[in-house]
MIZA-74671 format. One record per residue: x, y, z of N, C-alpha, C in turn; residue number from 1; residue in one letter. Coordinates in steps of 0.05 Angstrom, whole numbers, plus 5000, padded with zeros to 4 digits. Layout:
N
<r n_east="X" n_north="Y" n_up="Z" ca_east="X" ca_north="Y" ca_up="Z" c_east="X" c_north="Y" c_up="Z" i="NUM" aa="a"/>
...
//
This chain:
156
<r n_east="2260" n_north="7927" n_up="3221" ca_east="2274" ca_north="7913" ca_up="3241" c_east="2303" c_north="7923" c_up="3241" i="1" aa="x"/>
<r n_east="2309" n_north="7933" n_up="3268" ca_east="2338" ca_north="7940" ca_up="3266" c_east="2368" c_north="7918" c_up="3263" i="2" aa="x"/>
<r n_east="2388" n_north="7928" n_up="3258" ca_east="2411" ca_north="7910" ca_up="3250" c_east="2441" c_north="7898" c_up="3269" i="3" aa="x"/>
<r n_east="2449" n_north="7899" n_up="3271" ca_east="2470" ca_north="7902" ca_up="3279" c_east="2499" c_north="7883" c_up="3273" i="4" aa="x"/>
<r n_east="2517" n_north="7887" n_up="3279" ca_east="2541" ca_north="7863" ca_up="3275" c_east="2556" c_north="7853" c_up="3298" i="5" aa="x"/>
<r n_east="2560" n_north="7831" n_up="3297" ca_east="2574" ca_north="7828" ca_up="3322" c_east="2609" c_north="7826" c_up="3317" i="6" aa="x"/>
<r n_east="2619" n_north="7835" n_up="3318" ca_east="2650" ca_north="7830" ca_up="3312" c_east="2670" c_north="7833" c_up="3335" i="7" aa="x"/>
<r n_east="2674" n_north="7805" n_up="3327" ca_east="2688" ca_north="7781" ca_up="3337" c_east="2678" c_north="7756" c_up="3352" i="8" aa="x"/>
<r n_east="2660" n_north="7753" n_up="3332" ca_east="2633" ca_north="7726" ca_up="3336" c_east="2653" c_north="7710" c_up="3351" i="9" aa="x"/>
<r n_east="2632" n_north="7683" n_up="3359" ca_east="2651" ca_north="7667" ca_up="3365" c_east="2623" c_north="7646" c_up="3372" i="10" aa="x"/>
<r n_east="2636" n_north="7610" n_up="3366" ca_east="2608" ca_north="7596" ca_up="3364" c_east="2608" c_north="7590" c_up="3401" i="11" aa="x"/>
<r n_east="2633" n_north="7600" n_up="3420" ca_east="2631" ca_north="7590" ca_up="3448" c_east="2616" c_north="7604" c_up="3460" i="12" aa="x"/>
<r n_east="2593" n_north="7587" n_up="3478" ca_east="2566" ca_north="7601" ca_up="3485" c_east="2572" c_north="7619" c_up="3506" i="13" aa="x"/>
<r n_east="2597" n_north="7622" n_up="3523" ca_east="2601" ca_north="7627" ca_up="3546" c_east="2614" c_north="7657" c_up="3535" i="14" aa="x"/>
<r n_east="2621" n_north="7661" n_up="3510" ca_east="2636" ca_north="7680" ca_up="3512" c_east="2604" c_north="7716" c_up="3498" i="15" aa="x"/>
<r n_east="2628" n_north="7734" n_up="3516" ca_east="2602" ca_north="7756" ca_up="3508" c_east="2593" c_north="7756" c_up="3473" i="16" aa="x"/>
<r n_east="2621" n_north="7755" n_up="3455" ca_east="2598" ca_north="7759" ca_up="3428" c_east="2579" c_north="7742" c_up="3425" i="17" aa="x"/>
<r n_east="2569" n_north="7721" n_up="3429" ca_east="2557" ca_north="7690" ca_up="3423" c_east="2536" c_north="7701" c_up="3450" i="18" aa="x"/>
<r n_east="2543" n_north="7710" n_up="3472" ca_east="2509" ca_north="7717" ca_up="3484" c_east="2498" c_north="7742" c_up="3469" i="19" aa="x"/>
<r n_east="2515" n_north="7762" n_up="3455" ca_east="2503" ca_north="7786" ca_up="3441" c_east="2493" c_north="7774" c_up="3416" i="20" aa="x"/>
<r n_east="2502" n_north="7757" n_up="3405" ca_east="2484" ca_north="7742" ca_up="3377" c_east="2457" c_north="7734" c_up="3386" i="21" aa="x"/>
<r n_east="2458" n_north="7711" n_up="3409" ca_east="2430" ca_north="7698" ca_up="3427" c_east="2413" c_north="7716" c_up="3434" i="22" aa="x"/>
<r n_east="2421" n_north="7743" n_up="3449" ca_east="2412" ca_north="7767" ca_up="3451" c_east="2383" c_north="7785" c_up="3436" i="23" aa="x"/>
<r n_east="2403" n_north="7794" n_up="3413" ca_east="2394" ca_north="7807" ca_up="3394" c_east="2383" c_north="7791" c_up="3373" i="24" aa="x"/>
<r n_east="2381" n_north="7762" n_up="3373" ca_east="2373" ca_north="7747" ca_up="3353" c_east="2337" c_north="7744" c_up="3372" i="25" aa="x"/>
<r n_east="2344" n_north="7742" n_up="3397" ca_east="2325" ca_north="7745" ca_up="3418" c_east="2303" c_north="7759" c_up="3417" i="26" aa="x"/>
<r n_east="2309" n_north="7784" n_up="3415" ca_east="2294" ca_north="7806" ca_up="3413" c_east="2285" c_north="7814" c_up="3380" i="27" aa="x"/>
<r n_east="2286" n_north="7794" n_up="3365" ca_east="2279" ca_north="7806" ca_up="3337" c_east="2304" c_north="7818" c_up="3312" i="28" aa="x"/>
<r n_east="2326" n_north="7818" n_up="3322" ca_east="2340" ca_north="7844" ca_up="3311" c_east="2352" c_north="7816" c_up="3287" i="29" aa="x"/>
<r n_east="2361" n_north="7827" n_up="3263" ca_east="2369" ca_north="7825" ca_up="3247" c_east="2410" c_north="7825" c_up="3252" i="30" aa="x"/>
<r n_east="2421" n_north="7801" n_up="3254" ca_east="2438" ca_north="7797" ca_up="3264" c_east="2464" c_north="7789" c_up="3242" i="31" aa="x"/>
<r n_east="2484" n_north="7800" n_up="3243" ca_east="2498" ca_north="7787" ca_up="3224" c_east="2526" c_north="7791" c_up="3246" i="32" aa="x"/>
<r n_east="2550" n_north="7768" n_up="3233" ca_east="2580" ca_north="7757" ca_up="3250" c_east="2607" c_north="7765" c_up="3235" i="33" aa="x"/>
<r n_east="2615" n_north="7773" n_up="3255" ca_east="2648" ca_north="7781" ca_up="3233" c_east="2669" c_north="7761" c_up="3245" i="34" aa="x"/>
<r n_east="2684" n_north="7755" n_up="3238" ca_east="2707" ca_north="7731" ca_up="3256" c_east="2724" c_north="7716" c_up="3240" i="35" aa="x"/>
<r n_east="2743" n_north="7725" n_up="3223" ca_east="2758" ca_north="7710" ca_up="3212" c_east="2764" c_north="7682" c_up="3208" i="36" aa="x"/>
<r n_east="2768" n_north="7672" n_up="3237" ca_east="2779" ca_north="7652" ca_up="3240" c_east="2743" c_north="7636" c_up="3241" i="37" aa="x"/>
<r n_east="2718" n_north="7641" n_up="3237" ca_east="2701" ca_north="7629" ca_up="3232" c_east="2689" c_north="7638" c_up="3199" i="38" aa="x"/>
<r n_east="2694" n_north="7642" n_up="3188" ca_east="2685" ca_north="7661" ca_up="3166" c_east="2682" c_north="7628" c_up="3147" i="39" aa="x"/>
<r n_east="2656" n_north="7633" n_up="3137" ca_east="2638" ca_north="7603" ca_up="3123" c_east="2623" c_north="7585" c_up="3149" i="40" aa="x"/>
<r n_east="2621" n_north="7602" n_up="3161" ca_east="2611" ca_north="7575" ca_up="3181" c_east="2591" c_north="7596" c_up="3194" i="41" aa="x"/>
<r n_east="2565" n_north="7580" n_up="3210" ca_east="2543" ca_north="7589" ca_up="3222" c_east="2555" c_north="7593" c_up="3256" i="42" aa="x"/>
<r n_east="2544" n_north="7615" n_up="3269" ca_east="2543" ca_north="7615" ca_up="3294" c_east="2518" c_north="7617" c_up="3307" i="43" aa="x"/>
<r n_east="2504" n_north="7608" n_up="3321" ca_east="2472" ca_north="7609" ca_up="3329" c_east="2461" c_north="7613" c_up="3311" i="44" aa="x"/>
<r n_east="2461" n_north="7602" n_up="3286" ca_east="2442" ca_north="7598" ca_up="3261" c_east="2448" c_north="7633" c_up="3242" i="45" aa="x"/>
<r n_east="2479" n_north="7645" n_up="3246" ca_east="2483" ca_north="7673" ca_up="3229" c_east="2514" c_north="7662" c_up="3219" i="46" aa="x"/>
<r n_east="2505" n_north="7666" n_up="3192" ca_east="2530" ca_north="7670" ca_up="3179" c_east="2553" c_north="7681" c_up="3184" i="47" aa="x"/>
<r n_east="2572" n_north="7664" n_up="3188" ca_east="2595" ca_north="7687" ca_up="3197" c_east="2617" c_north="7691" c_up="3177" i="48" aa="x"/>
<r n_east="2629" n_north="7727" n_up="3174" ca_east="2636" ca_north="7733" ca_up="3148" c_east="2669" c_north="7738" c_up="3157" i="49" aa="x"/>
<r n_east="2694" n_north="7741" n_up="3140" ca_east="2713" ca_north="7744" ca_up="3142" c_east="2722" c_north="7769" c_up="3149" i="50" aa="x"/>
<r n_east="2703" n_north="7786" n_up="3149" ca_east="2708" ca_north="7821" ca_up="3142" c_east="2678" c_north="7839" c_up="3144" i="51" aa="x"/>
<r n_east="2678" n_north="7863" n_up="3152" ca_east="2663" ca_north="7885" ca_up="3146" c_east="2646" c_north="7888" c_up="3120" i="52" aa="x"/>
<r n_east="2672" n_north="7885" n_up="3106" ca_east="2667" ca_north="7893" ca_up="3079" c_east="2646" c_north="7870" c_up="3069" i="53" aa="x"/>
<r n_east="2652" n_north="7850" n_up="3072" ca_east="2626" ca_north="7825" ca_up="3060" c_east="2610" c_north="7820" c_up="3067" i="54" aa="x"/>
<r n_east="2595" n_north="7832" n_up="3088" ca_east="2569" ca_north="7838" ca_up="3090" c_east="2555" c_north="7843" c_up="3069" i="55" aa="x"/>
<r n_east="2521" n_north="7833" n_up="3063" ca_east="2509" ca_north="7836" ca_up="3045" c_east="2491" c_north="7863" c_up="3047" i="56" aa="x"/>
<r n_east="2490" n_north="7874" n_up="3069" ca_east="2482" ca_north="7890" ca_up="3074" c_east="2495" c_north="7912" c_up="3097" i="57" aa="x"/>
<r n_east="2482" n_north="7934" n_up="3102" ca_east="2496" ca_north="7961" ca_up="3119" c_east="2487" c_north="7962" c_up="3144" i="58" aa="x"/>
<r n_east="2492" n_north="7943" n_up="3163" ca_east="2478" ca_north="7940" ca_up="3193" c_east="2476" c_north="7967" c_up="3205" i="59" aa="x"/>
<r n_east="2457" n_north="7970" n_up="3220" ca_east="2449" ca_north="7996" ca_up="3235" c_east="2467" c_north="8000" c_up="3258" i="60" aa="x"/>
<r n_east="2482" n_north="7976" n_up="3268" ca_east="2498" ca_north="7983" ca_up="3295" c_east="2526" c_north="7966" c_up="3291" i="61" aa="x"/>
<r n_east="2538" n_north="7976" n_up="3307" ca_east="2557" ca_north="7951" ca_up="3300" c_east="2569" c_north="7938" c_up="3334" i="62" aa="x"/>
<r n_east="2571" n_north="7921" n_up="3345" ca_east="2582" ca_north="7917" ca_up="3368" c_east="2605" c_north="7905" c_up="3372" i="63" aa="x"/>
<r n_east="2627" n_north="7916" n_up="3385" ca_east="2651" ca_north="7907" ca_up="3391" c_east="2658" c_north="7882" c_up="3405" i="64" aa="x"/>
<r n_east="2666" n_north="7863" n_up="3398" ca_east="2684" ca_north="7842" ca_up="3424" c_east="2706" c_north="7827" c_up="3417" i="65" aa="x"/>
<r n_east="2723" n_north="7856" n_up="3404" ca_east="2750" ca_north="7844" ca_up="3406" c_east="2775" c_north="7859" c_up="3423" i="66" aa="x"/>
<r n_east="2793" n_north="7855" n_up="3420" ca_east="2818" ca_north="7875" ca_up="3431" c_east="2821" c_north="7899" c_up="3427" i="67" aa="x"/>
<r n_east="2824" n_north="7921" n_up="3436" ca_east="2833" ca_north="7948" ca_up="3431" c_east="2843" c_north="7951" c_up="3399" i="68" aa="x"/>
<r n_east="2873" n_north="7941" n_up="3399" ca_east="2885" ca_north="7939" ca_up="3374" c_east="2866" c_north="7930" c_up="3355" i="69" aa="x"/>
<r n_east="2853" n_north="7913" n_up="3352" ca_east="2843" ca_north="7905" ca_up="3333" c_east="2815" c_north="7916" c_up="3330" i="70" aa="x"/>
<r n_east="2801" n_north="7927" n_up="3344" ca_east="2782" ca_north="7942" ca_up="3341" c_east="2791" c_north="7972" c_up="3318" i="71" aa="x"/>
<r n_east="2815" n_north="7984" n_up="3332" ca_east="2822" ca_north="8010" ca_up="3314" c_east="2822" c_north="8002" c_up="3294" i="72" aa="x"/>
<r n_east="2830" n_north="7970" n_up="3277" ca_east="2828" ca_north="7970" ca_up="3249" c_east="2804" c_north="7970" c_up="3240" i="73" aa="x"/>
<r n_east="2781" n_north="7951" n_up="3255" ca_east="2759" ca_north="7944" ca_up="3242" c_east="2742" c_north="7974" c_up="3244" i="74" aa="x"/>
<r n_east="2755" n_north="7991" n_up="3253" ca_east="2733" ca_north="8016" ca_up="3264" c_east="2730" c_north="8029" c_up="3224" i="75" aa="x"/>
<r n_east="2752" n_north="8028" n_up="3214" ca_east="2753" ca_north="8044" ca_up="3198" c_east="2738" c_north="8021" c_up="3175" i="76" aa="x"/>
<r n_east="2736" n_north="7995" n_up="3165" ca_east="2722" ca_north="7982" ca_up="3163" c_east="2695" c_north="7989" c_up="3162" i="77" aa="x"/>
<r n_east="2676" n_north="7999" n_up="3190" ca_east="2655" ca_north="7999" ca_up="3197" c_east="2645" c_north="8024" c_up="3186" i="78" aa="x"/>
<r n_east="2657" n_north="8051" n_up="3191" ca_east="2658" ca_north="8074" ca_up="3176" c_east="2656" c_north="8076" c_up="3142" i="79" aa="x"/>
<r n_east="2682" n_north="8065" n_up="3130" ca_east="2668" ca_north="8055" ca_up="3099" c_east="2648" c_north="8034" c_up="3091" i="80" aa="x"/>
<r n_east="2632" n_north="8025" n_up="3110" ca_east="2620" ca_north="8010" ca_up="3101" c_east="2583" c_north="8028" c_up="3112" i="81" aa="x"/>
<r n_east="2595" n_north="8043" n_up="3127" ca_east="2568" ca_north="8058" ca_up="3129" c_east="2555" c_north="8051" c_up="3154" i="82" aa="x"/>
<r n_east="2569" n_north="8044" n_up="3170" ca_east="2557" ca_north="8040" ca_up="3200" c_east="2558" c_north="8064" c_up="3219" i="83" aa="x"/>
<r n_east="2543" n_north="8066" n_up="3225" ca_east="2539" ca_north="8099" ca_up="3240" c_east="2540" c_north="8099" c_up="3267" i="84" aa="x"/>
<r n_east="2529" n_north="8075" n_up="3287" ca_east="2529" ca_north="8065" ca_up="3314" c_east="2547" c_north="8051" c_up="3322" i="85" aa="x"/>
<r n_east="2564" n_north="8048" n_up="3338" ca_east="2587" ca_north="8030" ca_up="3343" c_east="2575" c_north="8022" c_up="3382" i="86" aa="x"/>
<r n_east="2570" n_north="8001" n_up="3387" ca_east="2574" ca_north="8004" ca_up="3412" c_east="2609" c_north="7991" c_up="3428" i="87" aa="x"/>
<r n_east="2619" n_north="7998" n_up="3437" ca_east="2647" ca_north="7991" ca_up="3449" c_east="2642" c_north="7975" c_up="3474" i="88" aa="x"/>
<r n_east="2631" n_north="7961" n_up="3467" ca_east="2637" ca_north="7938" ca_up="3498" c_east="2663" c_north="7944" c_up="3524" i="89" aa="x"/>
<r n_east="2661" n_north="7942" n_up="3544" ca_east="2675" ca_north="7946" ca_up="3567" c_east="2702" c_north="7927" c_up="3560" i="90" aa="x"/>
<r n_east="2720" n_north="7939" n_up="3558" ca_east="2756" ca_north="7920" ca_up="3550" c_east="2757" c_north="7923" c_up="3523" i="91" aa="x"/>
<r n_east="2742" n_north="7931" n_up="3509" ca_east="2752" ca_north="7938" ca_up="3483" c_east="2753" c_north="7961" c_up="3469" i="92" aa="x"/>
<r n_east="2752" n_north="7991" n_up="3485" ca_east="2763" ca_north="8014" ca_up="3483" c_east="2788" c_north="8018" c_up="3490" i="93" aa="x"/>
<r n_east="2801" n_north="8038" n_up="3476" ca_east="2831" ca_north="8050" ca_up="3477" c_east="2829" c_north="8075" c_up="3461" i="94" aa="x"/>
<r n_east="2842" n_north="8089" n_up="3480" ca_east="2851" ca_north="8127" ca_up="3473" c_east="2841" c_north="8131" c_up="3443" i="95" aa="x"/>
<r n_east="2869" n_north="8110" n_up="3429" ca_east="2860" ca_north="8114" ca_up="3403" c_east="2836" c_north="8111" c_up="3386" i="96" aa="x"/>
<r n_east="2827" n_north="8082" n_up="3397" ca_east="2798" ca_north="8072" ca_up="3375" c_east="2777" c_north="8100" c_up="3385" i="97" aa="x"/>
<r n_east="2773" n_north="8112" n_up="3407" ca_east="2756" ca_north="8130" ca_up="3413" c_east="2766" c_north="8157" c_up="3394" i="98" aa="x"/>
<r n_east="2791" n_north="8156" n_up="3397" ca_east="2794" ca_north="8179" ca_up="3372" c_east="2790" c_north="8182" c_up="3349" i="99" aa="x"/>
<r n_east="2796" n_north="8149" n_up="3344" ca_east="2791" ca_north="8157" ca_up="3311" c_east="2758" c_north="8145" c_up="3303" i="100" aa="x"/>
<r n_east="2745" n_north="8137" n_up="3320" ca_east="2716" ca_north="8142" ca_up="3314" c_east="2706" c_north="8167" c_up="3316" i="101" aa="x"/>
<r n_east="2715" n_north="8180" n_up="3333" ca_east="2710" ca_north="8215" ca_up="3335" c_east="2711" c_north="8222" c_up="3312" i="102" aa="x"/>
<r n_east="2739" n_north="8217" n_up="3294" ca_east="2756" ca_north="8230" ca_up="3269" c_east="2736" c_north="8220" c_up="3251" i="103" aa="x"/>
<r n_east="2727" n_north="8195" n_up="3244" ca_east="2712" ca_north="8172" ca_up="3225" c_east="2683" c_north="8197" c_up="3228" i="104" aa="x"/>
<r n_east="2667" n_north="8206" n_up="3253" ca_east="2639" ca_north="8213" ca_up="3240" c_east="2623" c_north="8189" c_up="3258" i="105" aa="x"/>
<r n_east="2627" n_north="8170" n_up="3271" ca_east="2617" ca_north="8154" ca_up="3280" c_east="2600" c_north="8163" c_up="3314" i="106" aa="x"/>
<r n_east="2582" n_north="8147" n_up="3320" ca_east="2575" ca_north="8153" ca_up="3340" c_east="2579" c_north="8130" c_up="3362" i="107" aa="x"/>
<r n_east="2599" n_north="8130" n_up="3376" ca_east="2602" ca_north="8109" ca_up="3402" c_east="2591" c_north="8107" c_up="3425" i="108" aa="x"/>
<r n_east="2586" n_north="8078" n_up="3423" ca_east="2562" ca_north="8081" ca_up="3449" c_east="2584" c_north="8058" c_up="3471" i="109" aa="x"/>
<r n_east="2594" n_north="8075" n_up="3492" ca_east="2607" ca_north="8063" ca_up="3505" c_east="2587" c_north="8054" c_up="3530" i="110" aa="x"/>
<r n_east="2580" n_north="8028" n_up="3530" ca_east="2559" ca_north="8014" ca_up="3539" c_east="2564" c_north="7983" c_up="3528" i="111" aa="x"/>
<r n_east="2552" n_north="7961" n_up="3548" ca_east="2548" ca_north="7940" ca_up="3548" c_east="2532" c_north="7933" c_up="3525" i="112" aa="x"/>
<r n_east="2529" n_north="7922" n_up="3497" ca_east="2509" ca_north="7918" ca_up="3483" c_east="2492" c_north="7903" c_up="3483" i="113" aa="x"/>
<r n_east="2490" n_north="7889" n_up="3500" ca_east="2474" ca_north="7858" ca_up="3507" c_east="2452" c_north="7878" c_up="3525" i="114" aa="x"/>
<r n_east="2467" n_north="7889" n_up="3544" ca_east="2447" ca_north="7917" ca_up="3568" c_east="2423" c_north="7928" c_up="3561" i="115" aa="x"/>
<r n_east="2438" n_north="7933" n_up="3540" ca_east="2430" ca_north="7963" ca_up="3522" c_east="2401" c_north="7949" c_up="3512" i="116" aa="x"/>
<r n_east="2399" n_north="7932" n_up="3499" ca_east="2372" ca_north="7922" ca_up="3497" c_east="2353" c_north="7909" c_up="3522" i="117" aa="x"/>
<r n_east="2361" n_north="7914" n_up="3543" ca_east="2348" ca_north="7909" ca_up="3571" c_east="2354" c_north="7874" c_up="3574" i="118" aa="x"/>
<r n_east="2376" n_north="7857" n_up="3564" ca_east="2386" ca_north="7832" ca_up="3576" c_east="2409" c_north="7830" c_up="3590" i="119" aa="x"/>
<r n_east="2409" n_north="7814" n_up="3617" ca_east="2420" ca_north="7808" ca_up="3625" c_east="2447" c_north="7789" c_up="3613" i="120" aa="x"/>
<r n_east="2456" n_north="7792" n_up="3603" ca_east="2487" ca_north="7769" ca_up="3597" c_east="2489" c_north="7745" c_up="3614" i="121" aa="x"/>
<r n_east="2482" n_north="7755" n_up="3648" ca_east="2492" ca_north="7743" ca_up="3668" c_east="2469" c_north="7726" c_up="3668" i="122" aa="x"/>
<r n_east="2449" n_north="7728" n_up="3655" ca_east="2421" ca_north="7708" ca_up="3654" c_east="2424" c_north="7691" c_up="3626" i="123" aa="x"/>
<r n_east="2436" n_north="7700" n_up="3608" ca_east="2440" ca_north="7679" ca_up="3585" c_east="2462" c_north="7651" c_up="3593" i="124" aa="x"/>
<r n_east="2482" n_north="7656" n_up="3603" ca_east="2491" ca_north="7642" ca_up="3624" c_east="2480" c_north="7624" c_up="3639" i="125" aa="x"/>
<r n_east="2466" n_north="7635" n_up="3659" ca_east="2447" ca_north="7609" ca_up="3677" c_east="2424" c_north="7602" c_up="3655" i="126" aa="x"/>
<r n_east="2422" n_north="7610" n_up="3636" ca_east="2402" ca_north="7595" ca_up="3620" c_east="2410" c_north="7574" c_up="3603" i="127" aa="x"/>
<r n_east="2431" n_north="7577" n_up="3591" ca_east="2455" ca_north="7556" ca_up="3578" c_east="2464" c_north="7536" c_up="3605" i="128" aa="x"/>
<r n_east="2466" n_north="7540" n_up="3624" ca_east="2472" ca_north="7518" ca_up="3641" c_east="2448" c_north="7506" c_up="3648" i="129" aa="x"/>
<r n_east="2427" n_north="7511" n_up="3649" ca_east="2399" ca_north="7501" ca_up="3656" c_east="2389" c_north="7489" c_up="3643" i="130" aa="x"/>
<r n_east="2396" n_north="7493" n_up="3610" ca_east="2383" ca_north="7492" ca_up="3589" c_east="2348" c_north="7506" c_up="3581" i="131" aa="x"/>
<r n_east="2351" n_north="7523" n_up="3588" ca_east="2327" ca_north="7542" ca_up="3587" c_east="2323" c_north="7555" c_up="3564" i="132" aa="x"/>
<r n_east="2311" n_north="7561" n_up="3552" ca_east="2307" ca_north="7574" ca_up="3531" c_east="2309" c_north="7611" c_up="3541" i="133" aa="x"/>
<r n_east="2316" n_north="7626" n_up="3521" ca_east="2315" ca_north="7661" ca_up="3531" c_east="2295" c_north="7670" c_up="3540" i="134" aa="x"/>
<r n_east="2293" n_north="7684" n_up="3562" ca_east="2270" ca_north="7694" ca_up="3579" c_east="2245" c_north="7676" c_up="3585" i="135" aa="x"/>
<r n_east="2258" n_north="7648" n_up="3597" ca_east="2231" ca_north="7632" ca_up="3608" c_east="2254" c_north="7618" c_up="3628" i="136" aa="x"/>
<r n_east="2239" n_north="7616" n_up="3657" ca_east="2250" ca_north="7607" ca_up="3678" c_east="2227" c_north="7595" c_up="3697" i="137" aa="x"/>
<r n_east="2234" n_north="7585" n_up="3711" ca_east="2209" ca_north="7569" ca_up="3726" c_east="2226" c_north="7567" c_up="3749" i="138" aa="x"/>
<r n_east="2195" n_north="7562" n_up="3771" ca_east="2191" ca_north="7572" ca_up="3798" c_east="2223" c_north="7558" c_up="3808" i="139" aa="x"/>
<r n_east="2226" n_north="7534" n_up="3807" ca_east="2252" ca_north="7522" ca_up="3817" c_east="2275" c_north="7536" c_up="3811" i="140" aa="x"/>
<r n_east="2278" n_north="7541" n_up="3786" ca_east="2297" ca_north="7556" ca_up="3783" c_east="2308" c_north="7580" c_up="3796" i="141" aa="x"/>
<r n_east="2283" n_north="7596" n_up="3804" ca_east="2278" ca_north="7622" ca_up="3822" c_east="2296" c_north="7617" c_up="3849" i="142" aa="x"/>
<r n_east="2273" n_north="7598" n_up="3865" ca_east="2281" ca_north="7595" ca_up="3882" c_east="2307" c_north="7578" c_up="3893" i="143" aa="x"/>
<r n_east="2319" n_north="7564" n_up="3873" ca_east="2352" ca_north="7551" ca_up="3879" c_east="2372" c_north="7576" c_up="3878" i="144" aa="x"/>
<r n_east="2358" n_north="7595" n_up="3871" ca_east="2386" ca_north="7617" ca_up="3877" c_east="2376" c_north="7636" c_up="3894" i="145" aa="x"/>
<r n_east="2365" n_north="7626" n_up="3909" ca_east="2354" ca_north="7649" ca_up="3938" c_east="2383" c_north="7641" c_up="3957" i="146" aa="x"/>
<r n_east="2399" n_north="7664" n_up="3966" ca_east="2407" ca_north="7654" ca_up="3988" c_east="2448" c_north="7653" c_up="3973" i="147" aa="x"/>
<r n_east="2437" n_north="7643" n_up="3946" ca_east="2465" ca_north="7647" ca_up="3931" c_east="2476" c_north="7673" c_up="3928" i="148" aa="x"/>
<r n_east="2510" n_north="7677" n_up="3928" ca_east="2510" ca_north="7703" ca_up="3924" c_east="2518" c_north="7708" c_up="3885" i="149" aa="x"/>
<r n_east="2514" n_north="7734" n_up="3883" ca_east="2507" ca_north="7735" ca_up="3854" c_east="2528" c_north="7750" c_up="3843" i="150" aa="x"/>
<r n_east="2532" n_north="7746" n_up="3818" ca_east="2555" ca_north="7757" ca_up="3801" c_east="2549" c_north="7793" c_up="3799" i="151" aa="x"/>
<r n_east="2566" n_north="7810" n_up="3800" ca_east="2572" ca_north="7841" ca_up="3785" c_east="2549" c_north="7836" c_up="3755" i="152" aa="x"/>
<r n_east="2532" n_north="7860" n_up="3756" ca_east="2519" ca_north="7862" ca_up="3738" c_east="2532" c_north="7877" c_up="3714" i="153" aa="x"/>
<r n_east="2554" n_north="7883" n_up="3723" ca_east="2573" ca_north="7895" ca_up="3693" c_east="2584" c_north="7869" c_up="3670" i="154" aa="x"/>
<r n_east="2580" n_north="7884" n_up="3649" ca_east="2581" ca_north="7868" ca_up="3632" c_east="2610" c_north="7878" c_up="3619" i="155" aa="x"/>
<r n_east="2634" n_north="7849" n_up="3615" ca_east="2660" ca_north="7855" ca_up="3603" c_east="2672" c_north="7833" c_up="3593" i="156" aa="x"/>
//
């Protein structure tokens, strides 16, 4: 089962790391949280850690959702700790973090990470307002948004 990290968890459902936890917890994947300001506390049932480094294990991917600046630090973080995949979420690349992942040996996947495993973000959303469970919707649901206009399928 593949891995990944989400860094800069967060327990608010509305925000992208907390639909990439729901996500990838979704699809099977072995999920672990980085977030300081949550570090001892659960987010959608994953531990969330202070740092890179205290992970108990070497996640296979790592996904971005913090600030530019603060990404360049955690990059080097992710690198000694043996993470080889980075995906960069849309607003949290800069000149530099792309350089020095270049420099690090890393491989950046400048892409949506929620996408990337074929989910909508924009559907975790109307599923949290509906209260729906992930990938189950019914006929009403369908049809109350005929006719609505719909959000940018880019994910940021």
């Amino acid at each position: 089962m593949p891995s990944i990290v989400i860094i800069g968890a967060s327990p608010k459902r509305e925000r992208y790391s907390n639909k990439a936890i729901r996500a990838y917890l979704g699809k099977g994947w072995k999920v672990f949280a980085v977030n300081p300001k949550y570090a001892g506390k659960e987010i959608e049932g994953v531990k969330c850690h202070s740092s890179v480094r205290e992970l108990p294990e070497t996640p296979d991917y790592a996904g971005l959702y913090v600030r530019p600046e603060v990404g360049e630090k955690i990059i080097k973080e992710l690198a000694e700790k043996g993470v080889k995949k980075v995906y960069v979420n849309p607003g949290t690349e800069s000149p530099r973090l792309l350089e020095l992942g270049k420099e690090l040996g890393l491989e950046l996947i400048l892409a949506c990470a929620i996408r990337s495993i074929g989910v909508d973000p924009n559907e975790l959303e109307t599923e949290l307002k509906l209260g729906l469970k992930l990938g189950r919707k019914n006929e009403k649901e369908k049809e109350g948004r005929e006719g609505q206009a719909h959000r940018s399928n880019i994910c940021i």
